[in-house]
N, C-alpha and C positions, 0 to 999 in steps of 0.2 A: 504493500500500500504506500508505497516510496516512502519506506524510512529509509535513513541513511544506515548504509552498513560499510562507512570508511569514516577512517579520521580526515579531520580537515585537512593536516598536510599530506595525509595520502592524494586527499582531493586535490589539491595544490602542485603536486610532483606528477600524476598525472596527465590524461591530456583529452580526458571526456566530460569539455569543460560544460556548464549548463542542462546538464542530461537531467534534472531533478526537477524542471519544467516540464517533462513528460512520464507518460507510463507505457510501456512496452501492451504491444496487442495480444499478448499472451495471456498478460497479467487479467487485462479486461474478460478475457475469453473463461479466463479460471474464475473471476473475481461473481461474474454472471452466472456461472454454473453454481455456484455458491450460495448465492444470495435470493437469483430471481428464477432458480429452476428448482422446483422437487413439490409434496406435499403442503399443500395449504399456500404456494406462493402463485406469482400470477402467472408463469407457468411451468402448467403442474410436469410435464415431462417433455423433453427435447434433447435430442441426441447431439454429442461434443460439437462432432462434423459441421449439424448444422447451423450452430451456433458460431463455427468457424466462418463458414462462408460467408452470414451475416452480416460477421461483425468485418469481413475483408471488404465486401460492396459496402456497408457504413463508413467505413475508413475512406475508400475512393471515394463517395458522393459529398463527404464532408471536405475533402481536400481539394475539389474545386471549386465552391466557394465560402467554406467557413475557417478552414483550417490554413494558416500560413502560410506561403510557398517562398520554402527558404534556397530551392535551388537555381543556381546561375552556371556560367560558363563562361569563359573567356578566350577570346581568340583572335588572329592578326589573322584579318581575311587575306586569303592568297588571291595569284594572279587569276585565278580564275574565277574570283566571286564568288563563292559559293562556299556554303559553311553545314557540313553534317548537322541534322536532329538530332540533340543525345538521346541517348539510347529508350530513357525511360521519359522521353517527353511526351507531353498529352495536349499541351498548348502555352501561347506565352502571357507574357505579362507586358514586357517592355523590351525594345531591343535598341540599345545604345549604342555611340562610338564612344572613344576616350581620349581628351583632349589633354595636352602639355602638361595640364596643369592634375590631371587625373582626375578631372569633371565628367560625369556622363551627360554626353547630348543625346538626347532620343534621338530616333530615324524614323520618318512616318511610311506608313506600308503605301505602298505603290498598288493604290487597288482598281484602277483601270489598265493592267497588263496581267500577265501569267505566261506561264510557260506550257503550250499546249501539249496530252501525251504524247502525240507523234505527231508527224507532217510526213505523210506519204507521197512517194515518187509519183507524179504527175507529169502523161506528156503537154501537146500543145496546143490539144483541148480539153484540158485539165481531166480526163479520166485519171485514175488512179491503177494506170501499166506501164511495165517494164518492157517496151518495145525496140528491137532492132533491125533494122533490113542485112539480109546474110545472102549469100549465093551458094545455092543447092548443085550438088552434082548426082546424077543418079545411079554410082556406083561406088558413094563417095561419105562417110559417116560426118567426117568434117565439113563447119559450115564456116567462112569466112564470112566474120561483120563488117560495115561499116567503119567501125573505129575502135576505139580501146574501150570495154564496159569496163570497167570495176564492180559494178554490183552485180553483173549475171557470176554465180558462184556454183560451182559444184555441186550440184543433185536436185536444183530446177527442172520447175516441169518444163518444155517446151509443146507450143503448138502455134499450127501456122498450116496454110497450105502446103499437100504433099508428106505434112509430117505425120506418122505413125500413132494412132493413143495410144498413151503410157511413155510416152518418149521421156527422158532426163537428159542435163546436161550432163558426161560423163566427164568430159576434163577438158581445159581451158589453157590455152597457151596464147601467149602475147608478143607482135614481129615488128616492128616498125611501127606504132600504134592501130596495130590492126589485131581487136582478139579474135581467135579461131577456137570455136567449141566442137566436141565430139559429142554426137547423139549415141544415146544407149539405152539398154531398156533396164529393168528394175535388177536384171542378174548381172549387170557388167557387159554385155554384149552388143556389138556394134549394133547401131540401125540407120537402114539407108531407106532416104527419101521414096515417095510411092512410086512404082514402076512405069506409073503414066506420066513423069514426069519426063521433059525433058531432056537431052543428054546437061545441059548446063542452064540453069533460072537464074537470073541477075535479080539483087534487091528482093530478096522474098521478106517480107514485115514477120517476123515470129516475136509473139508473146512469150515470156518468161515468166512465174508463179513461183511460188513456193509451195511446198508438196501439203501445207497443214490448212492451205487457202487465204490466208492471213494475209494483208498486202505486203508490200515490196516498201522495210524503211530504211534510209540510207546511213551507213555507216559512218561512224565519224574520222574514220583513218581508214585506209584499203592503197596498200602498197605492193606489190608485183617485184619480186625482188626473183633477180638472176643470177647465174653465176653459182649453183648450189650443190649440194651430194651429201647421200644418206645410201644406209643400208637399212638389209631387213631385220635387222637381231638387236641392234638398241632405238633411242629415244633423239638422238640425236641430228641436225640437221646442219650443217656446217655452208659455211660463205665466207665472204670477205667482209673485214670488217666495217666499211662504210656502207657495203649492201646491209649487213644487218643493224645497223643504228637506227635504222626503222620499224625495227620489231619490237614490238612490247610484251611482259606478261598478261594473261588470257587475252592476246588476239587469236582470231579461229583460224584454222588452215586449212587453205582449199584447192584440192590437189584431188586428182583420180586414184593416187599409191596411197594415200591415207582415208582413214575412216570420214565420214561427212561429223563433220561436232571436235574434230582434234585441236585441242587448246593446247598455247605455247604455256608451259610453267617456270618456263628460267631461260636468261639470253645472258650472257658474258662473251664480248668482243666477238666471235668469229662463230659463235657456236648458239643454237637455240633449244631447248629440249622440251619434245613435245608429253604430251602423254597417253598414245596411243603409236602402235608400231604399225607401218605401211601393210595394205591388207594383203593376205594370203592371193600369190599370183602375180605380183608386181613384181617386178627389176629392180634389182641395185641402180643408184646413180651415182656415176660418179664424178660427173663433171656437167657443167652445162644445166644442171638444174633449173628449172622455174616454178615458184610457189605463189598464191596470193595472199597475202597475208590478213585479216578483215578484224577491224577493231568489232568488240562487242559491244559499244557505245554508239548510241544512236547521235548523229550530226545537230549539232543545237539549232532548234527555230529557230523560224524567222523571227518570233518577236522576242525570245530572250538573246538572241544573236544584236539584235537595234539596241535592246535595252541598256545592255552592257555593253555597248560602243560608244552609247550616245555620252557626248560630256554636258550634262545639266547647265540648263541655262543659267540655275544662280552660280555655276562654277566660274562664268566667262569673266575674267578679271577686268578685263577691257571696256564692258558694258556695267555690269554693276558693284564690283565686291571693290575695297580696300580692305588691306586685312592689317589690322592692330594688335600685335600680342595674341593672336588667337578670338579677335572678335571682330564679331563681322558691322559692317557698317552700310548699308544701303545708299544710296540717292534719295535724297528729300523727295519725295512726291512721284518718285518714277516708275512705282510700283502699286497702285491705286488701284482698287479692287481686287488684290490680287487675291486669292484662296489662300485663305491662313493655313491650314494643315499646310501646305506649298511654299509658305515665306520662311523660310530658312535654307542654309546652305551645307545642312547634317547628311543627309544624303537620303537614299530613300531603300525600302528590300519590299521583297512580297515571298510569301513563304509555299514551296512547289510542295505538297502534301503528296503527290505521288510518286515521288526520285526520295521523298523523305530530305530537302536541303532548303536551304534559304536564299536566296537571290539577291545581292546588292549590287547597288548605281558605281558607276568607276569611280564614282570617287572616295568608294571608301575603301579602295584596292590600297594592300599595308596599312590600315589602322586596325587600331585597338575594336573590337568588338564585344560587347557584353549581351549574352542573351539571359532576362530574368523568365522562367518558367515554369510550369505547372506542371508536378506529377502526380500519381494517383496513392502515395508512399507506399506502395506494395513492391517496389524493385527489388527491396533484399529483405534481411530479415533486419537489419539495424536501421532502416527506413520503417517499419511496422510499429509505431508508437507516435501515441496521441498528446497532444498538450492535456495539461490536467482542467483548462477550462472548458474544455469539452467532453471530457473522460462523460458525465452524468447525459450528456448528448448522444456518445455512445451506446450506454446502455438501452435508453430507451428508442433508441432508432434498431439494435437488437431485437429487443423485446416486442415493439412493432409488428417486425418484419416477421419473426417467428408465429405469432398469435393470426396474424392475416393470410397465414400459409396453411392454419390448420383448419380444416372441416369445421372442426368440432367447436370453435371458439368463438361464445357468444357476440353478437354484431357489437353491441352495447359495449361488450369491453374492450373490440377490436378501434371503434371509435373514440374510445376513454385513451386508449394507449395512441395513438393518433395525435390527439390534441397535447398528450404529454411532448411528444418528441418534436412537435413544432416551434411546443415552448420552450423546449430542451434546447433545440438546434438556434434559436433566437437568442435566447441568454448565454449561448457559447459563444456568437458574432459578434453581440455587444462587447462581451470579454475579450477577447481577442482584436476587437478595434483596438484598443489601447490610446479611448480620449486621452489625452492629457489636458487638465484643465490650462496649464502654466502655458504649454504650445500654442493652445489653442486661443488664448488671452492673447499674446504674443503677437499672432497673424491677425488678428482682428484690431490690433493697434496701428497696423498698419493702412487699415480702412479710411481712418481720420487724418492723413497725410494730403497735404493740398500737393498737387502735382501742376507746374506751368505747360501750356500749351503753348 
């Protein structure tokens, strides 16, 4: 029931300081089975479990908005703008920069952009395919494109006049910027264009798919590297070292000697190692190799590609800012109506809920970033305890929740226990504000201040 069971200079030496401000969700769970479960109390029986899970959902609905949220994070946004959710985030509170002086400046969220889930490949009447013109032979697997694809990859479907159903790409090779694909069917095996085709078809348009039906989205890196050699018995795929400066870990490899899904797990100077070995029936190579290499990140939108390019107009030093010590100074009168969320020069983010990351304006590329945030304190087990003004909130937001679960529990008490935990969960929020009268004197002193215009 938090007594103390250290001495003060234990407490002192230390370093779990303030913990006597709360009680662990164990305690509560024991403390309720105790007290508010068995014979003559108000409820007469309920099993540990479900008394656990209660009081886990009490804990999360009290800790978005009654209960404190004491977690932050700190971080110096990289070049790339964007900053991980932690792990155990639910929502924020405030997201700041940190100036010279170690001030936090808010950022207001950017709420007429986002970062949309995909932008699919679109030709030039905006359908949504992956079209190329090839020249067919009719005696002949390879079909010679137009130009260099980088997105047509190893194990598309193709179709197109003359082409076979169930046709795939079987493998891709690249000559002067012209790629030339091999058609095959689902075992590995060549297939040649229809028999009524011509001895040679110039420009035949063939569509390109993917085998799950899903559109065609483009990859954010896709490099074609030459110059290569691998066997069949290790993991290994070996080049020159400026050819491989381009390959990263988990880009996919797309080659006909390797499995369709072969991810790179480690690159050091000349050598990449995949992790899957080239499939049964292939050739050694040992010189002259060609691979495509295809990042598994999708290419950034268009509008988060504008947004983090763009440099904000309160940035233009020329048009509006002098900058003082780290303050900002406007133009008398040159900024007249302008959207308040918008008059400042903090910067701005909006947060991508489906990548799980935050998005900020260029100009907060290298600064200090503070996210203050909302968790549900169920991440670990040293996160599972309640401040003690709300300990009595707990329980009967428990007690509630068990009595309105059971059949058997008269209306009349299920609405007695109701109104207790309204009142319960009310007199925890006032607690937990933490008026100060002295502060709150303070700021309202500041009411009666003449200010010139």
């Amino acid at each position: 029931m938090g007594l103390l069971n250290n001495t003060q200079q234990e407490y002192y030496d230390g370093n779990d300081f303030g913990n006597y401000q709360f009680v662990s969700l164990t305690d509560i769970i024991n403390q309720f089975m105790l007290v508010y479960v068995g014979e003559d109390k108000i409820i007469p029986k309920a099993k540990r479990l479900d008394v656990a899970f209660h009081a886990q959902r009490a804990l999360a609905e009290l800790s978005f908005d009654t209960l404190k949220s004491c977690k932050s994070q700190e971080i110096t946004v990289p070049a790339s703008l964007q900053m991980i959710l932690p792990q155990d985030y639910v929502d924020y509170t405030k997201i700041s920069c940190v100036d010279s002086a170690g001030i936090k400046k808010p950022l207001y969220p950017a709420i007429k952009t986002s970062n949309p889930v995909s932008n699919p490949l679109q030709d030039d009447n905006g359908d949504f395919t992956l079209q190329a013109p090839g020249d067919l032979f009719s005696s002949n697997a390879e079909v010679n494109l137009d130009g260099q694809y980088k997105d047509i990859l190893v194990g598309m479907v193709v179709t197109g006049p003359y082409i076979p159903d169930g046709t795939f790409v079987g493998a891709t090779s690249n000559s002067s910027t012209i790629t030339t694909i091999t058609l095959q069917d689902s075992s590995g095996n060549d297939v040649f264009p229809d028999t009524s085709l011509p001895t040679t078809l110039k420009a035949v348009v063939l569509t390109f798919t993917k085998t799950d039906g899903s559109l065609v989205l483009p990859q954010k890196e896709s490099h074609i590297v030459e110059d290569l050699s691998w066997n069949l018995t290790d993991y290994v795929i070996t080049g020159t070292e400026s050819g491989m400066a381009v390959v990263k870990v988990g880009m996919i490899v797309s080659h006909d000697d390797f499995p369709v899904g072969t991810v790179v797990t480690n690159v050091y100077k000349t050598q990449a190692v995949v992790d899957k070995l080239p499939v049964s029936g292939s050739s050694a190579v040992t010189s002259g190799g060609e691979i495509t290499f295809v990042s598994p990140d999708l290419i950034d939108t268009d509008a988060w590609s504008n947004y983090k390019s763009n440099d904000p107009s309160e940035n233009n030093i020329n048009d509006y800012q002098d900058y003082q010590n780290d303050i900002y100074w406007p133009m008398d009168g040159n900024r007249y109506g302008l959207d308040p969320q918008h008059a400042q020069v903090n910067g701005s983010f909006y947060i991508d809920c489906h990548h799980g990351k935050i998005h900020f304006s260029s100009n907060i590329s290298g600064k200090t970033v503070i996210l203050d945030y909302i968790s549900d304190s169920l991440g670990t087990d040293e996160e599972m305890q309640v401040h003690k003004f709300a300990e009595e909130a707990m329980y009967r937001c428990i007690a509630y929740a068990i009595a309105s679960g059971k059949m058997s529990t008269p209306e009349y008490m299920v609405q007695r226990l109701k109104r207790e935990r309204f009142a319960a969960v009310r007199t925890a929020k006032l607690r937990l504000s933490n008026l100060n009268i002295e502060e709150l004197t303070q700021i309202l002193r500041g009411k009666s201040k003449w200010i010139k215009h």
